[in-house]
MDTraj code that builds the backbone (N, CA, C; nanometers):
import mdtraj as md
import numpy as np

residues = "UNK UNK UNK UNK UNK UNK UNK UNK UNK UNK UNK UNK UNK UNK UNK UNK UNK UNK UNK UNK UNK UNK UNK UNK UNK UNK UNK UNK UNK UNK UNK UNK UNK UNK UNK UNK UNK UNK UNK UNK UNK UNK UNK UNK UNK UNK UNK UNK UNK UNK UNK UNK UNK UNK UNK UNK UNK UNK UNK UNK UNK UNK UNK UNK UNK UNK UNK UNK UNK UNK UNK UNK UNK UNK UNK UNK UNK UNK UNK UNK UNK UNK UNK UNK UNK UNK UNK UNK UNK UNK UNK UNK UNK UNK UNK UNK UNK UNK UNK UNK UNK UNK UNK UNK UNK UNK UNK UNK UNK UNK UNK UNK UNK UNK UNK UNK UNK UNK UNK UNK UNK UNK UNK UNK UNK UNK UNK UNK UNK UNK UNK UNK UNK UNK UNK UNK UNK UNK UNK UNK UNK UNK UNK UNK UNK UNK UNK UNK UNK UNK UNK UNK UNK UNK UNK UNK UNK UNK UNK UNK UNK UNK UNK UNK UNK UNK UNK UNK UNK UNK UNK UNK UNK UNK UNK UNK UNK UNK UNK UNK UNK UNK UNK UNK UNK UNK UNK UNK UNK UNK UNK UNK UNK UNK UNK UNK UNK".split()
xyz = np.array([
    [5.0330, -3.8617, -0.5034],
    [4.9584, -3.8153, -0.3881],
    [4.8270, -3.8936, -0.3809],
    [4.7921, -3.9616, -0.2954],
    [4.7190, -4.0496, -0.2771],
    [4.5926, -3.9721, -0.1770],
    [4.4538, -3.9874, -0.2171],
    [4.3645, -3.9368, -0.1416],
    [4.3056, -4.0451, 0.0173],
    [4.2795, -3.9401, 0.1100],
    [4.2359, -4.0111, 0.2384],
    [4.1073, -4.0912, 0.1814],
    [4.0906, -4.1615, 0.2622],
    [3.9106, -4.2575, 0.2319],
    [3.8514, -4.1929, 0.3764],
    [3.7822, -4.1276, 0.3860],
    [3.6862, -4.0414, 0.4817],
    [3.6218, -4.1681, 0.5842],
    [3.6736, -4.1096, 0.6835],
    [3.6560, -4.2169, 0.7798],
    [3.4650, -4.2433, 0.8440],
    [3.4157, -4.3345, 0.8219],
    [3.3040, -4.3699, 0.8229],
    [3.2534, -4.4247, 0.9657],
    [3.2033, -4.3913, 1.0053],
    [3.1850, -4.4743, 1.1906],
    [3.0294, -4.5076, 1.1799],
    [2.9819, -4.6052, 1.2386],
    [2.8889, -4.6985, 1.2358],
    [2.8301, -4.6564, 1.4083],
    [2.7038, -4.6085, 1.3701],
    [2.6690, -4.5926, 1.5060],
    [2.4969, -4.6584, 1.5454],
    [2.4880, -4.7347, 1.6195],
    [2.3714, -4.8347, 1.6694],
    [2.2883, -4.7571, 1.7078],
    [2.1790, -4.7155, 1.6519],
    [2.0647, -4.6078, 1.7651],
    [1.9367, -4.7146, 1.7708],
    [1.8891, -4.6862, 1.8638],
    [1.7288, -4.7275, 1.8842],
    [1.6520, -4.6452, 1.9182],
    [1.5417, -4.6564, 1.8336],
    [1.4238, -4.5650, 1.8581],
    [1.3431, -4.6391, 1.9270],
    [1.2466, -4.5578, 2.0325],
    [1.1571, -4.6478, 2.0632],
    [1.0254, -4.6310, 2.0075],
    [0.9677, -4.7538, 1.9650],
    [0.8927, -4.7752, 1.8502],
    [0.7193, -4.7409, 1.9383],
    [0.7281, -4.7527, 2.1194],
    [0.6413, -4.6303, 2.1249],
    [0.6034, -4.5001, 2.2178],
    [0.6442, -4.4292, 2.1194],
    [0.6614, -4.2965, 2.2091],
    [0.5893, -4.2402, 2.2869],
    [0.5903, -4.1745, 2.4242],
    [0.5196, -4.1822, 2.5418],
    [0.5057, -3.9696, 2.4929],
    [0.6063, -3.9494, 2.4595],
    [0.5505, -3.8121, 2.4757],
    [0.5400, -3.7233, 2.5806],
    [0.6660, -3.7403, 2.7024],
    [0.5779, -3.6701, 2.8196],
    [0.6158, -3.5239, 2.8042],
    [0.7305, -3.5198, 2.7525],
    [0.7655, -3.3617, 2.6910],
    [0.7570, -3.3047, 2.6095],
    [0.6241, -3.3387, 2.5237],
    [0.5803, -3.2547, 2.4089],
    [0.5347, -3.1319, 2.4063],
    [0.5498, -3.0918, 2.5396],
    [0.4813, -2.9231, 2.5670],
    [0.5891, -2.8307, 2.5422],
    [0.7349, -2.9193, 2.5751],
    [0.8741, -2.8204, 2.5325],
    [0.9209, -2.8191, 2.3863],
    [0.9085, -2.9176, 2.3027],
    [0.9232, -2.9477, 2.1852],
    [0.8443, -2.9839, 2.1041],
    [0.7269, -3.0475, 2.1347],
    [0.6226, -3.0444, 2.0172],
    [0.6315, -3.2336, 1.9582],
    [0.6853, -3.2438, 1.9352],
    [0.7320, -3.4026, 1.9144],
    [0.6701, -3.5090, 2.0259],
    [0.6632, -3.6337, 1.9766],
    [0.5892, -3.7472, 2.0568],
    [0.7597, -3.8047, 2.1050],
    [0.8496, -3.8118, 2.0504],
    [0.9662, -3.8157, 2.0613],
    [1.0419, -3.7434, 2.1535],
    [1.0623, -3.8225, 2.3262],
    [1.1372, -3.7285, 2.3971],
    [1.2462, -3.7233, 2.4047],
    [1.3219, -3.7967, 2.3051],
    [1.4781, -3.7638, 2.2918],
    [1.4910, -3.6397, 2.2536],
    [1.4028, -3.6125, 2.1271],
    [1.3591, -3.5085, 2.0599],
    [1.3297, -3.3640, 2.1293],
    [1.2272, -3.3983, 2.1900],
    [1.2138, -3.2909, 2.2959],
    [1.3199, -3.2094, 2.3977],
    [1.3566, -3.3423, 2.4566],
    [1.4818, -3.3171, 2.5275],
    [1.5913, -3.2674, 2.4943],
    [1.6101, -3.2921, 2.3542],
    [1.7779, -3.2443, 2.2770],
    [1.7228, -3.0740, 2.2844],
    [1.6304, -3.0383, 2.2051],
    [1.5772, -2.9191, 2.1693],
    [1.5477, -2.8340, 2.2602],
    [1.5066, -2.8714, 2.4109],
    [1.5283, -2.8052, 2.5032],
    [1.6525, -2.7244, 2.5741],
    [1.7219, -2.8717, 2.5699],
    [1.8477, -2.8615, 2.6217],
    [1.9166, -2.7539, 2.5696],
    [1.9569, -2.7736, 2.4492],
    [1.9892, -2.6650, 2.3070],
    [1.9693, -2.5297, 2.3018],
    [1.7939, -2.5156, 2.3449],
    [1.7791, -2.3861, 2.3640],
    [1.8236, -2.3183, 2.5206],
    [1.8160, -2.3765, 2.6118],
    [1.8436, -2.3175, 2.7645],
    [2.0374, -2.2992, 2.7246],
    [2.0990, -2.3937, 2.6403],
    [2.2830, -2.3436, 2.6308],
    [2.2404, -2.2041, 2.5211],
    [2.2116, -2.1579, 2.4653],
    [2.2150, -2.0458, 2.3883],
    [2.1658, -1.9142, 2.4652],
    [2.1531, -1.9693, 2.5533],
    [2.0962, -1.8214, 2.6358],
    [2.1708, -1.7709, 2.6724],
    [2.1736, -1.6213, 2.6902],
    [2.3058, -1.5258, 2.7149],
    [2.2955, -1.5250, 2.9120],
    [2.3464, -1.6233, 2.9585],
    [2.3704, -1.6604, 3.1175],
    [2.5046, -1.6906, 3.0769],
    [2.5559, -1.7065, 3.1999],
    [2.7206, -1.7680, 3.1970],
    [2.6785, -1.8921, 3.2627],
    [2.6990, -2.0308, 3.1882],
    [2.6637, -2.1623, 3.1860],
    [2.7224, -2.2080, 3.3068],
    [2.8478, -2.1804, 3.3721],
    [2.9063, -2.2041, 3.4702],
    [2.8536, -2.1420, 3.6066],
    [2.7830, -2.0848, 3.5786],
    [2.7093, -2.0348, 3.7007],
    [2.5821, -2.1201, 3.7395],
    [2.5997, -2.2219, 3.8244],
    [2.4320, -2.3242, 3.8399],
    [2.3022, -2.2783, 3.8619],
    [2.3165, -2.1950, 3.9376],
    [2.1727, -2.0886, 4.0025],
    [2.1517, -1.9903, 3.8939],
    [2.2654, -1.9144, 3.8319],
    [2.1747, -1.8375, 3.7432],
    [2.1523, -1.9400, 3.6209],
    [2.2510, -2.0157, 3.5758],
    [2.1757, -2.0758, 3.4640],
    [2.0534, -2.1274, 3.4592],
    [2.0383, -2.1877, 3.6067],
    [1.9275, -2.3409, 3.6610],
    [1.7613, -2.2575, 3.6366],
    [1.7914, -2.1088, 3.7547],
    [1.6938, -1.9874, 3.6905],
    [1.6388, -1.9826, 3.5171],
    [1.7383, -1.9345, 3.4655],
    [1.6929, -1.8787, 3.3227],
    [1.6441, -2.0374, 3.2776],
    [1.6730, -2.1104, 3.2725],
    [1.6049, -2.2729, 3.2273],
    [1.5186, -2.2578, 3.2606],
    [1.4473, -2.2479, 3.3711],
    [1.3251, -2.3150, 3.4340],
    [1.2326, -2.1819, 3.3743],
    [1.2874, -2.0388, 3.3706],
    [1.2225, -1.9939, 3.3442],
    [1.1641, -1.9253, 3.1356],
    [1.2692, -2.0143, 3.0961],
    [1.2478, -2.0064, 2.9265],
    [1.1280, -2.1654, 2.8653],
    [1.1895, -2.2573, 2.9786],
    [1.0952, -2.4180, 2.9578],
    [0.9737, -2.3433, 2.9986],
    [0.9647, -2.2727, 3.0913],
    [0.7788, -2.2152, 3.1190],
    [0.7389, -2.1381, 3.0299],
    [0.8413, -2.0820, 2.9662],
    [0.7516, -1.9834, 2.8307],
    [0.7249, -2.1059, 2.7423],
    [0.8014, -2.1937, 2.7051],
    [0.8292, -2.2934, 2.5935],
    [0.6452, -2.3763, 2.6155],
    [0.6584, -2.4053, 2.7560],
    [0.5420, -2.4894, 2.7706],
    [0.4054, -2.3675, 2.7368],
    [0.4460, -2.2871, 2.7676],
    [0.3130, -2.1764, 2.7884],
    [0.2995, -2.1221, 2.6101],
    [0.3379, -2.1223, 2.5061],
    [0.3644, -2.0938, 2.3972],
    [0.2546, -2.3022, 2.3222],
    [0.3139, -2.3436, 2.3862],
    [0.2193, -2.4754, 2.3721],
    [0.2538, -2.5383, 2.2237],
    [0.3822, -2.5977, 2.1868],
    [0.3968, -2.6334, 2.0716],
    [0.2912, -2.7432, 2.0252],
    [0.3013, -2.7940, 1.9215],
    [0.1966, -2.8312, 1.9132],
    [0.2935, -2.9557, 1.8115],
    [0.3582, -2.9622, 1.7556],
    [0.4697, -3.0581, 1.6578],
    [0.5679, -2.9895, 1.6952],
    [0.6847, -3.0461, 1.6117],
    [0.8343, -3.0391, 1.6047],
    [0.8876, -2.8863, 1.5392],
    [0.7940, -2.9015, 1.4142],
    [0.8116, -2.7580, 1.3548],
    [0.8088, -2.6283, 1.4195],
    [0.6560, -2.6547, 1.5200],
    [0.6177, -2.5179, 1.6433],
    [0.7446, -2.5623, 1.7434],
    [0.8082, -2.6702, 1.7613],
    [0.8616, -2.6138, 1.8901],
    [1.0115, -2.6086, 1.8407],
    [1.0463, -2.6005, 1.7151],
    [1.1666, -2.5668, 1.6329],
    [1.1801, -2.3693, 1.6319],
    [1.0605, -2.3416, 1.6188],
    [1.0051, -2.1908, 1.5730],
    [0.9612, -2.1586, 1.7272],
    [0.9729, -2.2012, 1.8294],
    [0.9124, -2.1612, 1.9469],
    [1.1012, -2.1321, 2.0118],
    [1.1570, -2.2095, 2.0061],
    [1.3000, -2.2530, 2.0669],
    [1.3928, -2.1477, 1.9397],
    [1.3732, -2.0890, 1.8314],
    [1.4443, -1.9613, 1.8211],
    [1.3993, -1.8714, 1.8358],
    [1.2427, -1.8545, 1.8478],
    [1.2029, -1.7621, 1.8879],
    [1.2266, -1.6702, 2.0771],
    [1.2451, -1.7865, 2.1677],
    [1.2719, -1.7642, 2.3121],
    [1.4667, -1.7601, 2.2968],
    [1.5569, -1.8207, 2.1480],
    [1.6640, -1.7516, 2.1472],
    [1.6849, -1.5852, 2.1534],
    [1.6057, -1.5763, 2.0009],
    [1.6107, -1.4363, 1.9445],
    [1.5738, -1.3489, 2.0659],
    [1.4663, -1.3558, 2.0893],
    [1.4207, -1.2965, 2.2082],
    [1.5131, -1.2452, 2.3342],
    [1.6044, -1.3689, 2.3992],
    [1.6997, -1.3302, 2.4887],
    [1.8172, -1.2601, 2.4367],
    [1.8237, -1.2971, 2.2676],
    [1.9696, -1.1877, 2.2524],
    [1.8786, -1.0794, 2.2430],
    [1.8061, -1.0508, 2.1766],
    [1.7521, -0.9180, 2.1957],
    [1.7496, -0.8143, 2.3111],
    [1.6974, -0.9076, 2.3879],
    [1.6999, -0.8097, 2.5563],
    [1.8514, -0.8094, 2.5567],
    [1.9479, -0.8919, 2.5500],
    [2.0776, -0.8656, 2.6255],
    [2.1364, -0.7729, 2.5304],
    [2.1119, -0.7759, 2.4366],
    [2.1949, -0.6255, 2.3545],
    [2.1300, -0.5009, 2.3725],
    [2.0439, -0.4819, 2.4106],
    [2.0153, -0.3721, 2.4939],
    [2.0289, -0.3406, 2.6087],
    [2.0445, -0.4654, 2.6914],
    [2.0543, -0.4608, 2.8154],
    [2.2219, -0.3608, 2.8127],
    [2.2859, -0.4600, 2.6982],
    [2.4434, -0.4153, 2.7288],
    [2.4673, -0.2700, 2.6290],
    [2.2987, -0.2110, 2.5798],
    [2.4174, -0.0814, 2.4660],
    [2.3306, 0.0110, 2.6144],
    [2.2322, -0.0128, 2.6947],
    [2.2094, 0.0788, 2.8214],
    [2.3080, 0.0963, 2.8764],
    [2.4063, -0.0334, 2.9689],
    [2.4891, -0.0258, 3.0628],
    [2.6119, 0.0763, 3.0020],
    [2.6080, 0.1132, 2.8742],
    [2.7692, 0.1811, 2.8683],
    [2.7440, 0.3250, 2.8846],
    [2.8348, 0.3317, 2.9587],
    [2.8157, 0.5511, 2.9488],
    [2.7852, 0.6255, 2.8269],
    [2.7447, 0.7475, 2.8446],
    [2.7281, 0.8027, 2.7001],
    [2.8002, 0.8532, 2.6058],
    [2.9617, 0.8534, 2.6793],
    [3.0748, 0.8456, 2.5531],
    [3.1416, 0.7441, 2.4815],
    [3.0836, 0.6511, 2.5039],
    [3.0849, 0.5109, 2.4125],
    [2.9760, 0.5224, 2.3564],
    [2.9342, 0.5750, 2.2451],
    [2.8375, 0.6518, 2.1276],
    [2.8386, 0.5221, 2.0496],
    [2.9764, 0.5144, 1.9957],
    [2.9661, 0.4004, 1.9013],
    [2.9166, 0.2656, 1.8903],
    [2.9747, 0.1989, 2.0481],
    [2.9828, 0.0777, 2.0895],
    [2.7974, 0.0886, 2.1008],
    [2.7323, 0.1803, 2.1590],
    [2.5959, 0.1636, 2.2100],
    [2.5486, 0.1487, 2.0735],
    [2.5663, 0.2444, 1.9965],
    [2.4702, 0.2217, 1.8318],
    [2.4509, 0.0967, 1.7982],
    [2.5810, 0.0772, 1.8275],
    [2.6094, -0.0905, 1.7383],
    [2.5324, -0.2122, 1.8458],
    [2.5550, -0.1555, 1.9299],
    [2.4668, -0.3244, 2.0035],
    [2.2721, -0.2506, 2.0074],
    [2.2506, -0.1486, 2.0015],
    [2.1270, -0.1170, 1.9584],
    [2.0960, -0.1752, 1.8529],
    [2.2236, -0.1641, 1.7292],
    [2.1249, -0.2115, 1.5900],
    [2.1325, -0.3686, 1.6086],
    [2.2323, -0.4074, 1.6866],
    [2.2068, -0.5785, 1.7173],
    [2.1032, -0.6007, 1.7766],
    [2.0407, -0.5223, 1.8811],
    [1.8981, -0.5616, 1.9485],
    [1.7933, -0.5214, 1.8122],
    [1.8156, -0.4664, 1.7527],
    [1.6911, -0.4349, 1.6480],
    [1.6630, -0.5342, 1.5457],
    [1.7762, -0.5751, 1.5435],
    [1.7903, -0.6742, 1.3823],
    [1.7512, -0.8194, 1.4744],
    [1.7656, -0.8156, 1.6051],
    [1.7094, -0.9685, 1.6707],
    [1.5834, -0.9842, 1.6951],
    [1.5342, -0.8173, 1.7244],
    [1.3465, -0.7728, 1.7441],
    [1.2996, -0.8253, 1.6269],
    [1.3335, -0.7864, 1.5372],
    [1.3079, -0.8087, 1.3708],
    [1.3145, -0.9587, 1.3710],
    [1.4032, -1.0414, 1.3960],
    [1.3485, -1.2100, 1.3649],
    [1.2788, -1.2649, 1.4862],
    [1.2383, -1.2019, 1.5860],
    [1.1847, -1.2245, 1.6918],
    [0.9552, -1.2359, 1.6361],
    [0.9912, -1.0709, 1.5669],
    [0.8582, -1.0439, 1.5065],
    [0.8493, -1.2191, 1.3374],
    [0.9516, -1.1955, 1.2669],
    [0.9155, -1.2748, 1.1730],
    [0.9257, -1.4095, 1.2062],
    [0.9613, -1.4802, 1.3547],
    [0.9474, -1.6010, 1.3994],
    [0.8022, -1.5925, 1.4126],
    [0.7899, -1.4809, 1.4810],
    [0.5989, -1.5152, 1.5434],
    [0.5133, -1.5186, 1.4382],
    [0.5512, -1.4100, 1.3403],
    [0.4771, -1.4543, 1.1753],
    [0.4306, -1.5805, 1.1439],
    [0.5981, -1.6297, 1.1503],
    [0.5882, -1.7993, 1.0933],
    [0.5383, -1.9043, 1.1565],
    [0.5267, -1.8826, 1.2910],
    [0.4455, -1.9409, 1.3480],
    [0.2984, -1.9242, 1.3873],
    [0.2572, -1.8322, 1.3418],
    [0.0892, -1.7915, 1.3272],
    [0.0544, -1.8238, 1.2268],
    [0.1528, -1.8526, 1.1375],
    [0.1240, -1.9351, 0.9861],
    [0.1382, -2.0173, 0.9771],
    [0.1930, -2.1093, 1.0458],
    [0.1977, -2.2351, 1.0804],
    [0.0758, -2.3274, 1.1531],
    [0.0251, -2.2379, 1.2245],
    [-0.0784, -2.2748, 1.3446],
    [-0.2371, -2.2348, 1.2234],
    [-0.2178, -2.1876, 1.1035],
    [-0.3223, -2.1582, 1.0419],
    [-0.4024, -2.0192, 1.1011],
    [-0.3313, -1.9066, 1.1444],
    [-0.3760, -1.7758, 1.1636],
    [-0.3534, -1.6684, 1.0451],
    [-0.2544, -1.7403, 0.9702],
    [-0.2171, -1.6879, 0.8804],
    [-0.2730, -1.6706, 0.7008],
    [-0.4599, -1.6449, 0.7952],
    [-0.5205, -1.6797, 0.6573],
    [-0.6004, -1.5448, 0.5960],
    [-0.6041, -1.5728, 0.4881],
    [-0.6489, -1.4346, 0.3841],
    [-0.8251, -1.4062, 0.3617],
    [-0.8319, -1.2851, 0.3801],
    [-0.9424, -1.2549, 0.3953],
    [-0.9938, -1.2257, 0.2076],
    [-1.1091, -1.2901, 0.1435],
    [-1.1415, -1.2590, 0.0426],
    [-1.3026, -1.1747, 0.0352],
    [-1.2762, -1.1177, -0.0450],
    [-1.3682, -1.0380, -0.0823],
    [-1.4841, -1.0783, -0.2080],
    [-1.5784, -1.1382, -0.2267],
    [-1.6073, -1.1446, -0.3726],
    [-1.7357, -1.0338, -0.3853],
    [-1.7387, -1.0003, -0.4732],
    [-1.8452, -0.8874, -0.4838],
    [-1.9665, -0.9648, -0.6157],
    [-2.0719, -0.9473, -0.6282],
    [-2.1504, -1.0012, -0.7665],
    [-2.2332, -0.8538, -0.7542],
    [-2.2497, -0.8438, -0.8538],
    [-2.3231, -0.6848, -0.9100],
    [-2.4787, -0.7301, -1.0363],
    [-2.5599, -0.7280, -0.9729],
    [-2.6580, -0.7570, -1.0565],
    [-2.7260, -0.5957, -1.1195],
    [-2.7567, -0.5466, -1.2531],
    [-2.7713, -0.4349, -1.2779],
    [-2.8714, -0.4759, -1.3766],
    [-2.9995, -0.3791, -1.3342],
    [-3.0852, -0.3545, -1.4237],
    [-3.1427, -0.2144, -1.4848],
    [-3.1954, -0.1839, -1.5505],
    [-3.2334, -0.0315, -1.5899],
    [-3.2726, 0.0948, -1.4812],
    [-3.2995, 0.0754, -1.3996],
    [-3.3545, 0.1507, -1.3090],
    [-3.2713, 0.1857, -1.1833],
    [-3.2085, 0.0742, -1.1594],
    [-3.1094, 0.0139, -1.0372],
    [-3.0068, -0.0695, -1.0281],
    [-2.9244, -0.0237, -0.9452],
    [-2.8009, -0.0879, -0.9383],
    [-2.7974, -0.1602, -0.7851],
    [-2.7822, -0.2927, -0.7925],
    [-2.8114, -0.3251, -0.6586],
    [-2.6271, -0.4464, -0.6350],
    [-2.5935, -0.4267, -0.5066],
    [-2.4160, -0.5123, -0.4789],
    [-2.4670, -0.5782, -0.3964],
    [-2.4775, -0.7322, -0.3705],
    [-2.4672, -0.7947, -0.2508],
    [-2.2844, -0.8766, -0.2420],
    [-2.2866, -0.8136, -0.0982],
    [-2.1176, -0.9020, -0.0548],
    [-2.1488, -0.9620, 0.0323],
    [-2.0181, -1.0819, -0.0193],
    [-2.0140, -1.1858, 0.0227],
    [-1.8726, -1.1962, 0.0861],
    [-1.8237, -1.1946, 0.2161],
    [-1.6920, -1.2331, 0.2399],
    [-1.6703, -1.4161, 0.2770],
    [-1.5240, -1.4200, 0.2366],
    [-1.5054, -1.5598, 0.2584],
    [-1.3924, -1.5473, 0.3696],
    [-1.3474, -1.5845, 0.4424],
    [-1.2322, -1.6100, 0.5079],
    [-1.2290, -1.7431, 0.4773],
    [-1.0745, -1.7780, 0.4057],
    [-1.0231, -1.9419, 0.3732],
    [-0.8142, -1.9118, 0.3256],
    [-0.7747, -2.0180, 0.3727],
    [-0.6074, -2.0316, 0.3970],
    [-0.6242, -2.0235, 0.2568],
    [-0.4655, -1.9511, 0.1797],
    [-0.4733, -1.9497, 0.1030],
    [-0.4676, -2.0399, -0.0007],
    [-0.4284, -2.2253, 0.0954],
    [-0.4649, -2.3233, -0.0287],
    [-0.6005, -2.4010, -0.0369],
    [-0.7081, -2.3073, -0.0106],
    [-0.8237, -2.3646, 0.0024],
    [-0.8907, -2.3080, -0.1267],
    [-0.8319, -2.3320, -0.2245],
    [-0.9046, -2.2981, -0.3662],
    [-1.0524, -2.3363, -0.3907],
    [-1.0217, -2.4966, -0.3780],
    [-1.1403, -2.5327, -0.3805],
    [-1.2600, -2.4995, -0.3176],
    [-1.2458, -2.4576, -0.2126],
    [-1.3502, -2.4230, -0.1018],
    [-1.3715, -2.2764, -0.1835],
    [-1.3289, -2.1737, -0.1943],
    [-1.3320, -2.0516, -0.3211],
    [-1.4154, -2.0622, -0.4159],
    [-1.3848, -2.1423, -0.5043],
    [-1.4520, -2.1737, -0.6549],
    [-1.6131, -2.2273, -0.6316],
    [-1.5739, -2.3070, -0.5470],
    [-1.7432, -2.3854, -0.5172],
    [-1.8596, -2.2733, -0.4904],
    [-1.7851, -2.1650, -0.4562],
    [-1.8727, -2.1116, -0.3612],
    [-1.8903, -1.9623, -0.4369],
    [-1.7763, -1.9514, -0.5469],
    [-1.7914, -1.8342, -0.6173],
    [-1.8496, -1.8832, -0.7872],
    [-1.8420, -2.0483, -0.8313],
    [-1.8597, -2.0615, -0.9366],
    [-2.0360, -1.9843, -0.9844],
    [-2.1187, -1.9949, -0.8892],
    [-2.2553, -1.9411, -0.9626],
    [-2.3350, -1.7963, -0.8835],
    [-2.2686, -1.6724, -0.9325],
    [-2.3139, -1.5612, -0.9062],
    [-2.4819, -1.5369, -0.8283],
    [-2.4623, -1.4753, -0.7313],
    [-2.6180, -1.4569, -0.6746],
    [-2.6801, -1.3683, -0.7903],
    [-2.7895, -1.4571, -0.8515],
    [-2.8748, -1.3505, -0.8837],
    [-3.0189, -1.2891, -0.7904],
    [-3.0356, -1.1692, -0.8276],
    [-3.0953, -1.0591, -0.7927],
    [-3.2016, -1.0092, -0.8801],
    [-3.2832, -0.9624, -0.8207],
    [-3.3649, -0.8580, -0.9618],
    [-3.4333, -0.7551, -0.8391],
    [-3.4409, -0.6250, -0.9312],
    [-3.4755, -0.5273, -0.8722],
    [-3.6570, -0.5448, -0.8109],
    [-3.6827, -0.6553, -0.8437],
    [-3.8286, -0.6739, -0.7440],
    [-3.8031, -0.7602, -0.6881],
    [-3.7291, -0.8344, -0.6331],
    [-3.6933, -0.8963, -0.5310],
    [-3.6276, -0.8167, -0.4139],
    [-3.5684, -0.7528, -0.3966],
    [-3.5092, -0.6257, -0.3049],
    [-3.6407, -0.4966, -0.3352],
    [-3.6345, -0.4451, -0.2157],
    [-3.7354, -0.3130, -0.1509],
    [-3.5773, -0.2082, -0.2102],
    [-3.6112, -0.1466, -0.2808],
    [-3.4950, 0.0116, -0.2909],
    [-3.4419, 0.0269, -0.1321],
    [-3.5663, 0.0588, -0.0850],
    [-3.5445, 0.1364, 0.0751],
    [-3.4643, 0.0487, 0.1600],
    [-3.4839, -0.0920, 0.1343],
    [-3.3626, -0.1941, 0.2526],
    [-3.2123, -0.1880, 0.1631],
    [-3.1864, -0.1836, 0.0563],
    [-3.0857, -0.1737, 0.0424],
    [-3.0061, -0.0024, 0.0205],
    [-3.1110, 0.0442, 0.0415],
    [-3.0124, 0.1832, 0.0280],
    [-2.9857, 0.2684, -0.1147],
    [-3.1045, 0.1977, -0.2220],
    [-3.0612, 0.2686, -0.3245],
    [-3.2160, 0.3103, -0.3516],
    [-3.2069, 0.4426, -0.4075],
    [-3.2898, 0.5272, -0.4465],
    [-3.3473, 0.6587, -0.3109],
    [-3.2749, 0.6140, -0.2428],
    [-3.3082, 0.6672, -0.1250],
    [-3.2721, 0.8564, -0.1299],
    [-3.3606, 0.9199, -0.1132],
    [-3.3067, 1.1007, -0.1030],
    [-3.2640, 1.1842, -0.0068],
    [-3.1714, 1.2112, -0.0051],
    [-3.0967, 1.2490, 0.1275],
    [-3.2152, 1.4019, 0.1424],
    [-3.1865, 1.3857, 0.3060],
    [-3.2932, 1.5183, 0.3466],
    [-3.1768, 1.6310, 0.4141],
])
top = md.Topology()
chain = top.add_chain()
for i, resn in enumerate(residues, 1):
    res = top.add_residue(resn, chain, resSeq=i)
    for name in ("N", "CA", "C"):
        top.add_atom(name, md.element.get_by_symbol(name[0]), res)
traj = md.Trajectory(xyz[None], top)
């Protein structure tokens, strides 16, 4: 028994070496092949019946205006923008379709409910990933320094907001503790020693 040799095909592409970019608002890419494939791609996944010109031609024009209005910004955002305007349309249409059934099809409705839920759900963790992508997705730190002397206890805070691979920017700024001394601070501006009336 003799094995096949996997048939190999040779295919000529050209890139053009410089990219004009005019559809980077749908895809994110300087690359409008790029753009264009990814568009295209997303307007066939939409729950329309493709054979229909007017309603398909509709839902296109009107998912490319979210696409542009969402404003990718690279390939990655408009990779995460283009399942996100998927997820999104199955979502509505499985609800659309567990509404349309009467209320003794119990079963059939549950089940395309939990299909609209579980599409809400990657609809929400697309937008995650893309607010983390865009750098919204950054951590709020707290550092506290506590200077304490016999008499008084005095806290000055300091918040940092920095992404979480901005270590460096962290350390620089936490390596040498504020010092304090209780005659440098008034009791009365910071709030300690003060007697409630």
């Amino acid at each position: 028994m003799s094995k096949k040799k996997p048939i190999v095909r040779e295919r000529k592409i050209a890139i053009d070496p410089n990219p004009q970019g005019n559809l980077k608002p749908l895809g994110g890419g300087q690359y409008d092949d790029w753009n264009n494939w990814l568009a295209s791609r997303t307007s066939l996944a939409l729950p329309v019946n493709q054979k229909d010109d007017d309603r398909a031609t509709e839902a296109t024009v009107a998912v490319y205006s979210g696409m542009i209005d969402l404003k990718p910004a690279d390939p990655i955002e408009g990779i995460l923008i283009s399942q996100l305007v998927a997820a999104n349309q199955a979502s509505l249409e499985m609800y659309r379709r567990a509404w349309a059934l009467s209320s003794e099809y119990f079963e059939a409705r549950t089940k395309y409910l939990a299909l609209a839920d579980k599409a809400a759900r990657t609809v929400a963790m697309l937008t995650e990933r893309l607010d983390h992508h865009r750098g919204r997705g950054q951590q709020q730190i707290t550092v506290k320094h506590v200077t304490v002397n016999a008499d008084q206890a005095l806290v000055a805070e300091q918040v940092l907001t920095a992404k979480p691979d901005d270590t460096a920017l962290l350390t620089a700024l936490t390596e040498k503790p504020i010092q304090m001394t209780a005659e440098s601070i008034k009791p009365e501006a910071a709030g300690v020693g003060r007697k409630k009336e």
